[in-house]
C-alpha positions as CSV (number, residue, x, y, z in Angstrom):
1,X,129.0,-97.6,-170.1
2,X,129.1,-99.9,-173.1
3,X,130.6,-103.0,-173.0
4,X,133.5,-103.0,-175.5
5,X,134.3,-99.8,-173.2
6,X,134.1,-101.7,-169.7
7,X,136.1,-103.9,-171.3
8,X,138.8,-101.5,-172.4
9,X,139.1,-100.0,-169.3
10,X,139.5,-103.2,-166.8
11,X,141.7,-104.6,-169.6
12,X,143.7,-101.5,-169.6
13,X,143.9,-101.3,-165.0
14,X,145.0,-104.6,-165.2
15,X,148.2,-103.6,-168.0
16,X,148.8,-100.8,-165.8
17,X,148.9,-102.3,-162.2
18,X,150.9,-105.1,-163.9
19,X,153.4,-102.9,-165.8
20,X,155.2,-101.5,-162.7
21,X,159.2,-101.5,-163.5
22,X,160.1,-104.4,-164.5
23,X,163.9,-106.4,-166.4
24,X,163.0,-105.3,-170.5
25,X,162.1,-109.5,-171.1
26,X,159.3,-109.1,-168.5
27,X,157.5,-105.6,-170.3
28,X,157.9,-107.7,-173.4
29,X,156.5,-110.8,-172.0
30,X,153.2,-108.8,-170.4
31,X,152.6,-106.8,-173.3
32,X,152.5,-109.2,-176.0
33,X,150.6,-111.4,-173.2
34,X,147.9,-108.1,-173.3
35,X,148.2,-107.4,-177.0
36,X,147.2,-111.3,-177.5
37,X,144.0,-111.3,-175.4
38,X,142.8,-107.4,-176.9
39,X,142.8,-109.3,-180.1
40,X,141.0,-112.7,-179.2
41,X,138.6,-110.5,-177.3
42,X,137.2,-107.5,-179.5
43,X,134.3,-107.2,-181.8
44,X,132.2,-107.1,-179.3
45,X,130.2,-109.2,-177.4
46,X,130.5,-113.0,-177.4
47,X,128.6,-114.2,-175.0
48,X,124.8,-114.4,-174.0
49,X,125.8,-113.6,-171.0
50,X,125.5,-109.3,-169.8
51,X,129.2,-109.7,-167.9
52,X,131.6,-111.1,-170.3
53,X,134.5,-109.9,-168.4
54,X,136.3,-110.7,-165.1
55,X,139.1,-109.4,-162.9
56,X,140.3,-111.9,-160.1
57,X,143.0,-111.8,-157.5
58,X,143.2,-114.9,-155.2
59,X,146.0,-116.7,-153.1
60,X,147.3,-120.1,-152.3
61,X,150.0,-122.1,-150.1
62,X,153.4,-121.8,-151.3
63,X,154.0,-125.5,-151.2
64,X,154.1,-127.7,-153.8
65,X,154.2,-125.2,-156.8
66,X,156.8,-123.8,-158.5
67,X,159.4,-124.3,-156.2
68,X,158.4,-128.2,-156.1
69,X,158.6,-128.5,-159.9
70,X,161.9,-126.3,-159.8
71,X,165.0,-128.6,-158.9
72,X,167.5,-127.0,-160.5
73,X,168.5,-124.9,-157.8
74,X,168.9,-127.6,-154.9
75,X,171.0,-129.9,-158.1
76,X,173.5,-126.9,-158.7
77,X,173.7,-126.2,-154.8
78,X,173.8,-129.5,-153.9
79,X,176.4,-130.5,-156.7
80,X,178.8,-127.9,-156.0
81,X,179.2,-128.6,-152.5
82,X,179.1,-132.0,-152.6
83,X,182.6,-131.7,-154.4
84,X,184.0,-129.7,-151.6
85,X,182.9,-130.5,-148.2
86,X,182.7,-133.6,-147.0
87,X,179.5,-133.9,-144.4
88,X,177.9,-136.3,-142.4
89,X,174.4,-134.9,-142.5
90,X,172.6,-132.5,-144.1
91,X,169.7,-130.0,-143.2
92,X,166.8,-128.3,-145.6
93,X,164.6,-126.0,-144.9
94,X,162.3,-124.1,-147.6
95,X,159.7,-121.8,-146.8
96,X,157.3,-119.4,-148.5
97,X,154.9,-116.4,-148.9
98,X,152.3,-118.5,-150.3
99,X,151.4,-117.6,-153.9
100,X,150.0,-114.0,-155.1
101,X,147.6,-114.5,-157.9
102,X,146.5,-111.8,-160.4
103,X,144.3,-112.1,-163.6
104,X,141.7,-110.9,-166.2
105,X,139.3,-113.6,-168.3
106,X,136.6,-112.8,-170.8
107,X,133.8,-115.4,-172.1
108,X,134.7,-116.1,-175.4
109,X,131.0,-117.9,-175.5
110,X,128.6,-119.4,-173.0
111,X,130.6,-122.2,-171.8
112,X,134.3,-121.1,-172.9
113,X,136.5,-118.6,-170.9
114,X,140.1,-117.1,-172.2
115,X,142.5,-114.8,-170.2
116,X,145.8,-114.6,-168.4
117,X,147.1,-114.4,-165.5
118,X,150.2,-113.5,-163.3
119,X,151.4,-115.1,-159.9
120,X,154.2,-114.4,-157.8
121,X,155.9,-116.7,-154.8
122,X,158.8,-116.4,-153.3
123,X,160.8,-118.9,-151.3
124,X,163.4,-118.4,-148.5
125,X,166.1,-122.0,-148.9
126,X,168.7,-123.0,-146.0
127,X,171.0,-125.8,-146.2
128,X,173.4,-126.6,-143.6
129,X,176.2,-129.6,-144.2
130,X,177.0,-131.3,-141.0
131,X,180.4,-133.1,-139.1
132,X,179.5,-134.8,-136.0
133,X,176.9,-133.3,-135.5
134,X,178.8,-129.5,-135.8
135,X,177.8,-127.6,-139.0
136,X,180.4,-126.9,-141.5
137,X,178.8,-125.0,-144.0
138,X,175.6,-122.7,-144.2
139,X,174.2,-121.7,-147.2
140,X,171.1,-119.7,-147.5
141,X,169.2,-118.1,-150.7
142,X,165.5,-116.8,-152.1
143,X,164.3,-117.8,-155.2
144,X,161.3,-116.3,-156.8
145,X,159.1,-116.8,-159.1
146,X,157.2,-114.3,-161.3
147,X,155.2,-116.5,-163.4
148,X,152.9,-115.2,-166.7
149,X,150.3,-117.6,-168.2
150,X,147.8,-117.8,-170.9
151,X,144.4,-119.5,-169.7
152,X,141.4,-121.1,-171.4
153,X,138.4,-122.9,-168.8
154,X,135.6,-124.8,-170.3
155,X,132.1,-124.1,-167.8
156,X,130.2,-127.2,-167.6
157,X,128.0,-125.6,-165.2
158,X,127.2,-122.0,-165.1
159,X,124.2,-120.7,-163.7
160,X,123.1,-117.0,-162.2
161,X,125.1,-117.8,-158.8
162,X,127.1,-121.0,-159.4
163,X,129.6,-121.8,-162.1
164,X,131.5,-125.4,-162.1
165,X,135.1,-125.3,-164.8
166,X,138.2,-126.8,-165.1
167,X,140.9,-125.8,-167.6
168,X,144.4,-125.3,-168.3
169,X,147.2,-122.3,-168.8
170,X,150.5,-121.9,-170.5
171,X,153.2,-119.6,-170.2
172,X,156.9,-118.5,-168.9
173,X,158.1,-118.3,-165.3
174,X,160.8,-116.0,-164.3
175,X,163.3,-117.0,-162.4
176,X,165.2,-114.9,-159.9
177,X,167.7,-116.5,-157.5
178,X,169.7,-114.2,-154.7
179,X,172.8,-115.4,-152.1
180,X,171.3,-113.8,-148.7
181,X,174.7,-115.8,-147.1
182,X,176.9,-118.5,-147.2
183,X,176.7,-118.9,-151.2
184,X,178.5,-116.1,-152.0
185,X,180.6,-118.4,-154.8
186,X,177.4,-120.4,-156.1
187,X,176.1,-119.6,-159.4
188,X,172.2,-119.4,-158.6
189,X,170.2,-119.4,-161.9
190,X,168.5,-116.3,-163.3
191,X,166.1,-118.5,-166.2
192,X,163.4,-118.3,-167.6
193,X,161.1,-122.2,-167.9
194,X,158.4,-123.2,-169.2
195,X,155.2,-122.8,-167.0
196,X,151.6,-124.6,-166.8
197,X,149.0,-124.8,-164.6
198,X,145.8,-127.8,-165.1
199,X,142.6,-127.0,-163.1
200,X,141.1,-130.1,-162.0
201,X,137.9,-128.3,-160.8
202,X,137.1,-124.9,-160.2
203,X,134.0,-122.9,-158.9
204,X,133.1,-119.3,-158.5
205,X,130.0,-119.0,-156.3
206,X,128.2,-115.4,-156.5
207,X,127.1,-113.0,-159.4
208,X,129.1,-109.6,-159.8
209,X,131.5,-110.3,-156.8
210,X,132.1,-113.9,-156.3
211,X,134.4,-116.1,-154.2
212,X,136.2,-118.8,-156.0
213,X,138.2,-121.7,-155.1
214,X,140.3,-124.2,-157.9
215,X,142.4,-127.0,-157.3
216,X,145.2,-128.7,-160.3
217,X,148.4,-128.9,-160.2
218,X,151.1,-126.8,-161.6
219,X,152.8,-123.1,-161.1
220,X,150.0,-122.1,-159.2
221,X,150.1,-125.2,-156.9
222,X,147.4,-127.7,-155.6
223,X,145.0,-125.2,-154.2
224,X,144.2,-121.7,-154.2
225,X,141.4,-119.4,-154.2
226,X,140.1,-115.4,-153.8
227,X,137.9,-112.8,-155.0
228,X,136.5,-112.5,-158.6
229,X,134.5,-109.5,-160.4
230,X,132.6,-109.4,-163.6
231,X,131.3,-106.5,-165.4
């Protein structure tokens, strides 16, 4: 198979496994996401390499990512209750999935890699507000966060087996933000922000099928890592 065709077709899996149905914003937001990277990408081969293209999926913690540069929620929640219950104490709790990462790149030249990627997390909040040590309010929610982002890495190092990189991505997260009980009368935000990511340091380690590991800081947190493929 040629390579502009390879290309088409993983370009064209990934649209598909990421076009499942979706709110109208988000099919806008993937397609023109798809649409940009077909164009930066034809005319053929740009690199010296023989497997300019690459599908990855990894994963990551669910802590300090989205939900850590997302306060919005805990202000609202926090401010609204604050102005009706008066409390002694008050309990936190936030846990997660852990970050889903999905993404296609394609070398652009020998040293410079473009693509985009999608992540998802999803975060389960409690808060309890406490009188003498009784609670007098529960409130408990989800928030997730579908997050779409533009990507360009810089190789410093790439060899047959090892590459080194670091780079950085752009994009939108989606916001979705459900009562499971207690906040029945909260308004919960339903947004849409302004996402990044900056890879401090990244390496894939094998040739076809590789592992990789980055760490940065952003929407798709401080660490995460998975399987890459290039053909």
């Amino acid at each position: 198979m040629k390579t502009n065709e390879k290309f088409m077709s993983g370009a064209c899996l990934l649209y598909i496994c990421l076009c499942k149905p979706k709110p109208l914003h988000m099919k806008k937001a993937l397609l023109f996401l798809f649409v940009s990277i077909v164009f930066l990408s034809a005319g053929g081969k740009l690199s010296a390499q023989d497997d300019p293209n690459e599908i990855y999926f990894g994963y990551g913690p669910g802590s300090l990512t989205a939900q850590s540069l997302y306060e919005t929620t805990n202000d609202i929640v926090n401010g609204i209750v604050h102005e009706i219950f008066q409390h002694d104490q008050v309990n936190e709790n936030s846990n997660s999935t852990g970050i889903l990462l999905l993404g296609y790149n394609r070398y652009i030249s020998e040293k410079l890699k473009l693509g985009f990627g999608a992540s998802y997390v999803s975060y389960t909040n409690s808060l309890d507000y406490l009188e003498n040590g009784e609670v007098k309010q529960h409130f408990k929610w989800s928030d997730s966060f579908i997050t779409i982002m533009l990507r360009f890495d810089f190789h410093y190092l790439r060899k047959e087996k090892i590459s080194l990189y670091s780079g950085l991505a752009l994009g939108a997260s989606f916001i979705n933000s459900k009562n499971i009980s207690g906040a029945e009368d909260l308004k919960l935000p339903q947004e849409t922000l302004f996402a990044f990511q900056l890879n401090a340091f990244g390496i894939r380690f094998g040739k076809e099928f590789a592992f990789f590991l980055e760490t940065g800081f952003g929407y798709n947190g401080l660490l995460n890592g998975g399987l890459s493929f290039q053909f």
